[in-house]
C-alpha positions in Angstrom: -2.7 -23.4 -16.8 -0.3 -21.1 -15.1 -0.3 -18.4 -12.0 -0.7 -15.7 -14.3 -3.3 -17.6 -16.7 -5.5 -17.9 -13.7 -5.0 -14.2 -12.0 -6.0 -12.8 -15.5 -8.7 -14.9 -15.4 -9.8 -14.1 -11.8 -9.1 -10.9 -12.8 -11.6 -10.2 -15.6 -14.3 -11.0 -12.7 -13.3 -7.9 -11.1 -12.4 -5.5 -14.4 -15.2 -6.8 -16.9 -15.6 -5.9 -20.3 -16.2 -2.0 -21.7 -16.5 1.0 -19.2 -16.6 4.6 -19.3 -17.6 6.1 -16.3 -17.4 10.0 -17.1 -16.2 10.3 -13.2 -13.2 7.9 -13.6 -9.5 9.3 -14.2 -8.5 6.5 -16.2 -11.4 7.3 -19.0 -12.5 4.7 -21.1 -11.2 0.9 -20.4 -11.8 -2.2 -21.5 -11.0 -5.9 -19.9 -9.2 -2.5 -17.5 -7.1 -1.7 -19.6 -6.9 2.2 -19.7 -7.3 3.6 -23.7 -3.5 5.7 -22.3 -2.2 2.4 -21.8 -3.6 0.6 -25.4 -2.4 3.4 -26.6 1.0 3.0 -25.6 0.6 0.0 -26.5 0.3 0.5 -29.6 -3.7 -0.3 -30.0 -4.9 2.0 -32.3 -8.5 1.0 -32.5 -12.0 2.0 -30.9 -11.8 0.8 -27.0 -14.8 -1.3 -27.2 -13.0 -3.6 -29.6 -9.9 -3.8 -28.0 -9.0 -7.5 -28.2 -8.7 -9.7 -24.9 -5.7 -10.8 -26.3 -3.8 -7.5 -26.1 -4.9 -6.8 -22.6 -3.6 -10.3 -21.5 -0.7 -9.7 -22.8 -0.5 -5.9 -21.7 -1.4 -7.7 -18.5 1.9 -9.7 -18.3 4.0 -7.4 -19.0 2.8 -4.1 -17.5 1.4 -5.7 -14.7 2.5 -9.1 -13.8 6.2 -9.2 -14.5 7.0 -5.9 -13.2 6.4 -7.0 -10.1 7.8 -10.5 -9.9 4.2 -12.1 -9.0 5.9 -15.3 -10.4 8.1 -15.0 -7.8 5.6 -15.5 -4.9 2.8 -17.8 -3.9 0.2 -17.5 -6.4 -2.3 -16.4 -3.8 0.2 -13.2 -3.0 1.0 -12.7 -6.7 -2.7 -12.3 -7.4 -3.1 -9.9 -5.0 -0.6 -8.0 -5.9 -1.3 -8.0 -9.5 -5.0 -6.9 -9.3 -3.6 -3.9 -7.0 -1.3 -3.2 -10.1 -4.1 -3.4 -12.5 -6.4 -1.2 -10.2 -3.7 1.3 -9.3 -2.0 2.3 -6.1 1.1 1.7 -4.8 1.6 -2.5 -4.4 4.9 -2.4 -4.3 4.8 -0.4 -1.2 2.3 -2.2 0.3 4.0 -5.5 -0.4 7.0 -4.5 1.4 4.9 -2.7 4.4 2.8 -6.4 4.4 6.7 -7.9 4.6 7.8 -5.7 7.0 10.7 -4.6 5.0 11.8 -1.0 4.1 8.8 0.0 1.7 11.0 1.8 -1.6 8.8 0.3 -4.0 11.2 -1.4 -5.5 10.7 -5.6 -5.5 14.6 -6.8 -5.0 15.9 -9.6 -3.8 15.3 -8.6 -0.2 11.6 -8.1 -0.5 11.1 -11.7 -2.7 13.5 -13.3 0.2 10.3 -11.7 3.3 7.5 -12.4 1.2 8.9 -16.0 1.0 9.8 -16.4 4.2 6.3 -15.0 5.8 2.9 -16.9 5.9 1.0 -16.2 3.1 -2.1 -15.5 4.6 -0.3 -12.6 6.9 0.6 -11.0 3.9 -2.6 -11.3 1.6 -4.3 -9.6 4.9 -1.8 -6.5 5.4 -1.7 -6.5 2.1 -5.3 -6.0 2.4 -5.5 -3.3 5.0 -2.8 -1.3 3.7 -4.7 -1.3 0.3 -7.9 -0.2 1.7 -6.0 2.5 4.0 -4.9 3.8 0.5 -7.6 3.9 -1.1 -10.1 4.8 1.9 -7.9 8.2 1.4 -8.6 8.8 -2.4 -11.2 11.5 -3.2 -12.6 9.0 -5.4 -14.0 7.0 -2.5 -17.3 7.9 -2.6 -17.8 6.9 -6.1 -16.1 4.2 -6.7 -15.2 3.0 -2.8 -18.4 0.3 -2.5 -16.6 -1.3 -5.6 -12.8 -1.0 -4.5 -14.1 -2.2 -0.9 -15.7 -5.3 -3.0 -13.0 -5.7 -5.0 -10.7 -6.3 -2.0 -13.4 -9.0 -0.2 -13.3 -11.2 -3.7 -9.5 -10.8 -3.5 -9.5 -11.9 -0.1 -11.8 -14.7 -0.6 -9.5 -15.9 -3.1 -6.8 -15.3 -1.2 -7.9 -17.8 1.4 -8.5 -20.6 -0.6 
């Protein structure tokens, strides 16, 4: 199996199957993946059938390899790819957890920090800067008890 076989798979704990919550921007999603981005996509069909298939692969693409997670410990990659997934700004926060100039933009200069730092200094500013962003979100009260859960599974992974 590889890095990204098992983040999707970790993943799915924290996205599920079908949802649509009536207070959630992203409308309608299923394995989290928005019906904007099936759409664009291509997925033409009813949301609740949207094949695990598609979203793995939506997954990669969208999500995995736009931001280089191969490119880091698996443990960092996953973090950063369920932030992508979720939303926010991981690219940002990867480089303020780095301690590099935060452009969002993953170069070589940010893959060079992340690789050079401990990994479990990372996952953990990661972390905080994650939950400072969120924590901030008018959506907090509905959905924060979830995000904040979401995080302590991440971190749990994280340290393993």
């Amino acid at each position: 199996m590889s890095a990204f076989d098992d983040a999707f798979s970790a993943l799915l704990g924290n996205e599920g199957g079908y949802v649509d919550n009536p207070a959630d921007p992203g409308g309608a999603t299923r394995w989290g993946v928005t019906e904007r981005v099936a759409r664009a996509w291509g997925y033409a069909g009813d949301m609740k059938d949207l094949p695990i298939e598609t979203a793995k692969a939506i997954a990669k693409k969208n999500y995995w390899d736009a931001y280089q997670c191969d490119q880091f410990d698996p443990r960092i990659g996953f973090q950063v790819f369920d932030a992508a997934y979720n939303g926010g700004k991981p690219a940002q926060w990867l480089q303020q957890a780095a301690g590099v100039t935060a452009d969002g933009v993953i170069g070589s200069i940010t893959v060079a920090a992340v690789r050079a730092a401990d990994p479990m200094k990372i996952i953990m500013r990661f972390a905080a800067y994650r939950l400072q962003y969120l924590g901030n979100l008018s959506a907090w009260p509905t959905f924060g008890h979830g995000w904040a859960n979401r995080i302590a599974n991440n971190l749990i992974r994280g340290a393993s």
